[in-house]
C-alpha positions as CSV (number, residue, x, y, z in Angstrom):
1,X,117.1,-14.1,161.6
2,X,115.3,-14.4,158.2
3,X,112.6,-12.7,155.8
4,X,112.6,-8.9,155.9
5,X,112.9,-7.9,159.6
6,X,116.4,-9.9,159.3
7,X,117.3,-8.3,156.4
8,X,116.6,-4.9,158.1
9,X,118.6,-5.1,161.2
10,X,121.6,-6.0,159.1
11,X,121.4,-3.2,157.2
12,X,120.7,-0.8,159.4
13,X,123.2,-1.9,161.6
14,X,125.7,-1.4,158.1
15,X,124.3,1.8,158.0
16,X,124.8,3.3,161.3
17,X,128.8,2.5,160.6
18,X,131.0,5.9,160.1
19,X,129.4,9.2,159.4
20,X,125.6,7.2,159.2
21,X,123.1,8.9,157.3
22,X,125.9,11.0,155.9
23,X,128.7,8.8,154.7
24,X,129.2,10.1,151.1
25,X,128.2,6.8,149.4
26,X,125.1,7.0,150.7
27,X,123.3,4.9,147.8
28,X,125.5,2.1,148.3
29,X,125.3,1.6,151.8
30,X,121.1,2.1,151.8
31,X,120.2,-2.3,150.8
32,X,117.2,-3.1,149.1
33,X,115.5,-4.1,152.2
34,X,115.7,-0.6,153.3
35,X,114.7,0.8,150.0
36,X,111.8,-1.1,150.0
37,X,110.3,-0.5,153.6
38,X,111.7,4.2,153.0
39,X,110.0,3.9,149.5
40,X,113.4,4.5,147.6
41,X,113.2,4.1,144.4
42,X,115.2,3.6,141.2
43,X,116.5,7.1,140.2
44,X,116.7,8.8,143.7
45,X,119.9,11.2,144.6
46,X,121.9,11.3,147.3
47,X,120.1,14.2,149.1
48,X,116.4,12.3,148.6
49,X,117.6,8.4,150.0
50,X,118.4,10.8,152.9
51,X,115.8,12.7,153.6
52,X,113.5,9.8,152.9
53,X,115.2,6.9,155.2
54,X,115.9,9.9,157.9
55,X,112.1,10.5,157.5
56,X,111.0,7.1,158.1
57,X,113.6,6.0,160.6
58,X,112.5,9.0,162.4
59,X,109.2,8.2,162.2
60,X,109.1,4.5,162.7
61,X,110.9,5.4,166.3
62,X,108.8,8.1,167.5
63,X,107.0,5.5,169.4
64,X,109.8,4.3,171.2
65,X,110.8,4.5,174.7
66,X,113.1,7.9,175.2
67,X,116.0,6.4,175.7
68,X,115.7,4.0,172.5
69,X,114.6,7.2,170.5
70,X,117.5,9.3,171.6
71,X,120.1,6.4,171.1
72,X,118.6,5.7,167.5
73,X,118.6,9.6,167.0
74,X,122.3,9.5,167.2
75,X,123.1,6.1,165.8
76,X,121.9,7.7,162.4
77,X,122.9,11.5,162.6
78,X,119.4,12.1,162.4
79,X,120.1,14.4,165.6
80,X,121.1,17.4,164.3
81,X,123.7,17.7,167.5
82,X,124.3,14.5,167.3
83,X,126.2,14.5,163.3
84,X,129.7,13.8,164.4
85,X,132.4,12.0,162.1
86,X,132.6,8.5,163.9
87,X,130.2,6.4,165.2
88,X,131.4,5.4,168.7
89,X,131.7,9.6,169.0
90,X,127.5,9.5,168.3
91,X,127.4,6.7,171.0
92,X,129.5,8.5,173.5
93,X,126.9,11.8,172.7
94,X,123.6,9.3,173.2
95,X,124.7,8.3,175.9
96,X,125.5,11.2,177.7
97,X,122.0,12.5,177.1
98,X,120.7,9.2,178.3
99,X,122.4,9.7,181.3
100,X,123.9,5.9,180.8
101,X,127.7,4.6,179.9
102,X,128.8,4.0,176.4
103,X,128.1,0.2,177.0
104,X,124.9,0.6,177.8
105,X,124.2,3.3,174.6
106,X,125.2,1.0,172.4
107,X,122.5,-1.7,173.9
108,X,119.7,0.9,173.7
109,X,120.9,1.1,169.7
110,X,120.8,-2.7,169.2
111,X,117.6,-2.6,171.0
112,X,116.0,-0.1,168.8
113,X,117.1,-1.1,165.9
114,X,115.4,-4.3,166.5
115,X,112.5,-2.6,167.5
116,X,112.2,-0.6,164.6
117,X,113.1,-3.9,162.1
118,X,110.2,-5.3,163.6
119,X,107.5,-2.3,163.2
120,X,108.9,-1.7,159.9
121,X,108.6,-5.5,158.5
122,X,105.1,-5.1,160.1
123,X,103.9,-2.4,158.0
124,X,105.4,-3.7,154.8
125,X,102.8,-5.7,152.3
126,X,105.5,-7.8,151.1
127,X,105.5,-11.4,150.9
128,X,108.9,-11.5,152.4
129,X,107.9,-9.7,155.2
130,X,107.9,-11.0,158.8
131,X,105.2,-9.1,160.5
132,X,105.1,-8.4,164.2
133,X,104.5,-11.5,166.5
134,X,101.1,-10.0,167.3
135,X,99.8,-9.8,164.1
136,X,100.6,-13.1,163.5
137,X,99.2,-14.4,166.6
138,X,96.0,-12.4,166.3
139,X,95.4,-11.4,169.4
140,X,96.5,-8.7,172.5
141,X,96.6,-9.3,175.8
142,X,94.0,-6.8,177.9
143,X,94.8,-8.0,181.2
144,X,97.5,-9.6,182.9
145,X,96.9,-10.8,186.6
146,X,99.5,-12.7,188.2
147,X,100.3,-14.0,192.1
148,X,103.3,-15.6,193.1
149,X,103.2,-17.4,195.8
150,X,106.6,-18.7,197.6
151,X,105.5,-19.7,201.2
152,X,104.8,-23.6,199.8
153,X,107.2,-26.5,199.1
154,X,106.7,-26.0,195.8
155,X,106.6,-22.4,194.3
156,X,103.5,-21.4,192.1
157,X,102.4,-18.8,190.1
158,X,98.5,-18.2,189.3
159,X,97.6,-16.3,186.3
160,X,94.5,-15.2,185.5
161,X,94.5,-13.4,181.6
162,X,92.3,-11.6,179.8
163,X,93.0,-11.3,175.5
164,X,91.3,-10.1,173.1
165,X,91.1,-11.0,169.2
166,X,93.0,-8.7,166.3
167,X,91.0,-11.0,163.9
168,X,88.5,-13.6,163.3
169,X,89.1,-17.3,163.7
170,X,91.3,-17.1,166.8
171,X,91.5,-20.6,167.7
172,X,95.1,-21.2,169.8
173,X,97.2,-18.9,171.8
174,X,100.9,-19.3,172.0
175,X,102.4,-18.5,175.8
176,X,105.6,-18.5,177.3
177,X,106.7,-19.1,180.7
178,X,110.7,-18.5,181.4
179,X,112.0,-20.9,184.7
180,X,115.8,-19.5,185.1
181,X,118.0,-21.7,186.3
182,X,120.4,-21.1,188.6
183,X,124.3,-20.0,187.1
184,X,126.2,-22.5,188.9
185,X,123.2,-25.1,187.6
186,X,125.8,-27.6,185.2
187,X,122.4,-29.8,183.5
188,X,119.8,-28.0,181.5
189,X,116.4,-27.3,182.4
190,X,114.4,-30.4,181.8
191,X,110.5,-30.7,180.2
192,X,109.2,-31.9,183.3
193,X,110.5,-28.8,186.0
194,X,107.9,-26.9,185.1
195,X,104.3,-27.9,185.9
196,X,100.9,-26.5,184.5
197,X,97.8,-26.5,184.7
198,X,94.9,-25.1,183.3
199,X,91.9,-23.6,185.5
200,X,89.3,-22.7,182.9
201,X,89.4,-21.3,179.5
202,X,91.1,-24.1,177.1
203,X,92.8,-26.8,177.3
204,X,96.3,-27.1,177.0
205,X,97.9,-29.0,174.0
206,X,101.5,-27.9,173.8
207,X,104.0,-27.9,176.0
208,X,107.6,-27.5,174.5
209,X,111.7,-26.3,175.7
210,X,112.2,-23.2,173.3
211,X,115.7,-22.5,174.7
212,X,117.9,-24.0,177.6
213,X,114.8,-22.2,180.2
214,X,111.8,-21.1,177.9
215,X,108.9,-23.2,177.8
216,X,106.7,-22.4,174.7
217,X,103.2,-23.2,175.7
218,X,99.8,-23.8,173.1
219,X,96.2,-23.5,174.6
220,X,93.4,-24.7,172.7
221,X,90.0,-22.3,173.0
222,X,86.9,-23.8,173.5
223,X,85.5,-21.8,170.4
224,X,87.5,-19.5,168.2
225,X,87.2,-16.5,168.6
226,X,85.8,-13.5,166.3
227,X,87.6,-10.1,166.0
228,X,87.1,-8.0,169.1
229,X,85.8,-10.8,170.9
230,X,87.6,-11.4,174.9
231,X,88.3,-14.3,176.3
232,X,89.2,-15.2,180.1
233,X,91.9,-18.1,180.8
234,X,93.6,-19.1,183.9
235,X,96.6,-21.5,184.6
236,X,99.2,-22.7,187.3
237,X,102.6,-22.9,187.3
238,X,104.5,-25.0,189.0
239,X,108.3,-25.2,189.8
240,X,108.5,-28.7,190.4
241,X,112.3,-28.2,191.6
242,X,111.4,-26.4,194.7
243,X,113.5,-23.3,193.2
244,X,113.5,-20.2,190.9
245,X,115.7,-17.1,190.8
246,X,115.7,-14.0,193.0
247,X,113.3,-12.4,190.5
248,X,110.0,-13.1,188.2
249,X,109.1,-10.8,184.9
250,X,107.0,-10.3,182.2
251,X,108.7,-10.0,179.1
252,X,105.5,-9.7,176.8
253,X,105.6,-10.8,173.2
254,X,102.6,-9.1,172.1
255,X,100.7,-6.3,173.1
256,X,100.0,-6.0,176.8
257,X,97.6,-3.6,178.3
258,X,98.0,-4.4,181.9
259,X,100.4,-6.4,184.2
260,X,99.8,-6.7,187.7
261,X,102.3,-8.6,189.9
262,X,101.7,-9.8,193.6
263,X,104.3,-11.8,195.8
264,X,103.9,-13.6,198.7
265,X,107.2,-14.5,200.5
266,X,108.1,-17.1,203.1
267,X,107.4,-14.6,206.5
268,X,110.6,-16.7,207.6
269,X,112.5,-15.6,204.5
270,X,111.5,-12.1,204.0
271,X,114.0,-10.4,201.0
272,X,116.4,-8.0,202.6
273,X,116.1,-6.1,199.4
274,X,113.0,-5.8,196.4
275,X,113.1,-4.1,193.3
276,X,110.3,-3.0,191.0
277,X,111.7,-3.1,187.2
278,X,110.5,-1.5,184.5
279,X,110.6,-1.1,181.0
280,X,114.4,-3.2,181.6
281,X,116.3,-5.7,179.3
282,X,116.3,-9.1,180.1
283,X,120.0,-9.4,180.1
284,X,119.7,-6.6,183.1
285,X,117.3,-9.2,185.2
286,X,120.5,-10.8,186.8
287,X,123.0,-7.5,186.6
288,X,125.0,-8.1,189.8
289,X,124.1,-4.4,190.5
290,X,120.7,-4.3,190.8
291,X,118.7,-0.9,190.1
292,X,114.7,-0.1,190.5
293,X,112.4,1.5,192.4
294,X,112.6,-0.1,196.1
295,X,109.8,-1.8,197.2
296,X,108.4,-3.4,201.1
297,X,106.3,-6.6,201.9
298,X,103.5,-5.9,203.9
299,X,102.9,-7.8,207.6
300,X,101.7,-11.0,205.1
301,X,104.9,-11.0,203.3
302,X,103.1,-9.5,200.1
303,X,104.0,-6.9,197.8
304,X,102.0,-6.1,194.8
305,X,102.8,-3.6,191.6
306,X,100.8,-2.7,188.4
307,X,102.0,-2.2,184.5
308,X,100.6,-0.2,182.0
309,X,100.9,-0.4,178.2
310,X,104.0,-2.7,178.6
311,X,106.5,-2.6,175.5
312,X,106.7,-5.6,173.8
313,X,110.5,-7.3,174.6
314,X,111.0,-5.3,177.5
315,X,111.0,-6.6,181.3
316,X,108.5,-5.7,184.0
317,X,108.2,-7.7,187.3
318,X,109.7,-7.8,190.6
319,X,114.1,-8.5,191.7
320,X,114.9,-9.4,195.5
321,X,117.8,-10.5,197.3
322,X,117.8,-12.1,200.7
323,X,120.7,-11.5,204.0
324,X,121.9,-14.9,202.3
325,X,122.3,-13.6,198.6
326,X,124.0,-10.7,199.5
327,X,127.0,-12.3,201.4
């Protein structure tokens, strides 16, 4: 991690060490990064770096999910219940008001503090800053429409998006498609496994491996586009392996207004189980144990969910198991 947001998560993960907000060196363990995005400035006591990094911290997570809010809440000893001597004492309190185990507490912290490093560096008019990956991009995505179908030799995935410009001169979008490969898979995932093509709406010019199974993807508008402006595109994805994990997910990197999600299984390999997940992390996607609302196909083998105002990071989609998985 570089620029400011990297900066920020280092120090507020220094920070959240001991008594947190109240360790009595308080000036020494607040870094410049975090002086710059609380407005602390050169003369400031003890009591104001406080009150002003409490104040922003506090602020800056109000938008959070509860549980992020509550786990950052204590992290700090912002929480007024929450001020207790140690740290892993403030994890043990957040997550007994999460309702989660200490393990999972201190991944809601991480998670937050990376989510507040990001709006943070957003806000900030330095040139050191690294703003949010939607202001950078320029656009938001309005609509999300995606069918999965799994009944053919090779599985696809139709999406049909709407976006919508932050700015003028919007001339490229940068996509994503994850293709997890299977654990017991020993080669990585090559270029060529996943397939796409474009339906309307651009033209695609980029097609790259990101990690071992994230394909970054660049579609070229036919005209850029001017703030405000929408703009309809639709693609296919093909697994050109013939197979993908028990599960598929939107893990948005920008702003995502709606995501709907429909599924049609193999009516000769209906899942024993589904699961709806929500607002999860993508490390929980393949938790042996898997949690969600229950869902049921329908006589065609379909099952379809919505998502609204989706949190950027965060995993929505569809989980299912089959009589074969679970033995």
């Amino acid at each position: 991690m570089e620029g400011l947001f990297g900066k920020l998560v280092s120090e507020l993960r220094t920070l959240r060490k001991g008594r947190g907000l109240f360790v009595g060196q308080i000036s020494d363990r607040v870094g410049p990064a975090l002086r710059e995005v609380c407005g602390v400035v050169e003369g400031d006591g003890p009591a104001e770096i406080r009150r002003k990094v409490a104040e922003r911290l506090e602020g800056l997570a109000s938008g959070l999910p509860e549980d992020l809010r509550v786990a950052l809440m204590a992290a700090f000893g912002i929480d007024r219940d929450a001020r207790l001597p140690f740290y892993q004492d403030r994890v043990r309190w957040a997550a007994d008001r999460i309702h989660r185990d200490d393990r999972t507490a201190r991944r809601r912290i991480d998670e937050g503090i990376d989510r507040i490093a990001e709006l943070a560096a957003s806000s900030s008019g330095g040139t050191d800053s690294l703003v949010s990956e939607a202001s950078v991009a320029g656009w938001h995505t309005d609509e999300l429409k995606i069918t999965l179908v799994l009944d053919q030799v090779v599985p696809e995935a139709l999406e049909f998006r709407r976006v919508v410009a932050e700015r003028d001169h919007v001339s490229e979008l940068d996509l994503a498609m994850t293709l997890t490969a299977s654990p017991e898979r020993e080669q990585p995932t090559s270029i060529d496994e996943l397939g796409v093509d474009v339906f309307y709406g651009g033209t695609l010019i980029k097609k790259t491996l990101e990690s071992t199974d994230r394909f970054g993807l660049v579609l070229a508008l036919p005209e850029e586009l001017r703030r405000d402006d929408r703009h309809d595109f639709a693609l296919r994805y093909r697994a050109t392996n013939g197979a993908i994990q028990p599960h598929f997910v939107c893990v948005p990197k920008h702003r995502t207004d709606l995501f709907e999600l429909r599924i049609r299984f193999d009516l000769d390999r209906l899942p024993s189980h589904i699961w709806r997940l929500s607002e999860a992390f993508q490390r929980d996607v393949d938790d042996p144990t898997p949690t969600g609302e229950t869902l049921w196909s329908n006589a065609a083998g379909e099952v379809y969910t919505t998502f609204r105002q989706l949190t950027p990071g965060r995993a929505y989609g569809i989980r299912w198991t089959t009589d074969t998985d679970d033995n």
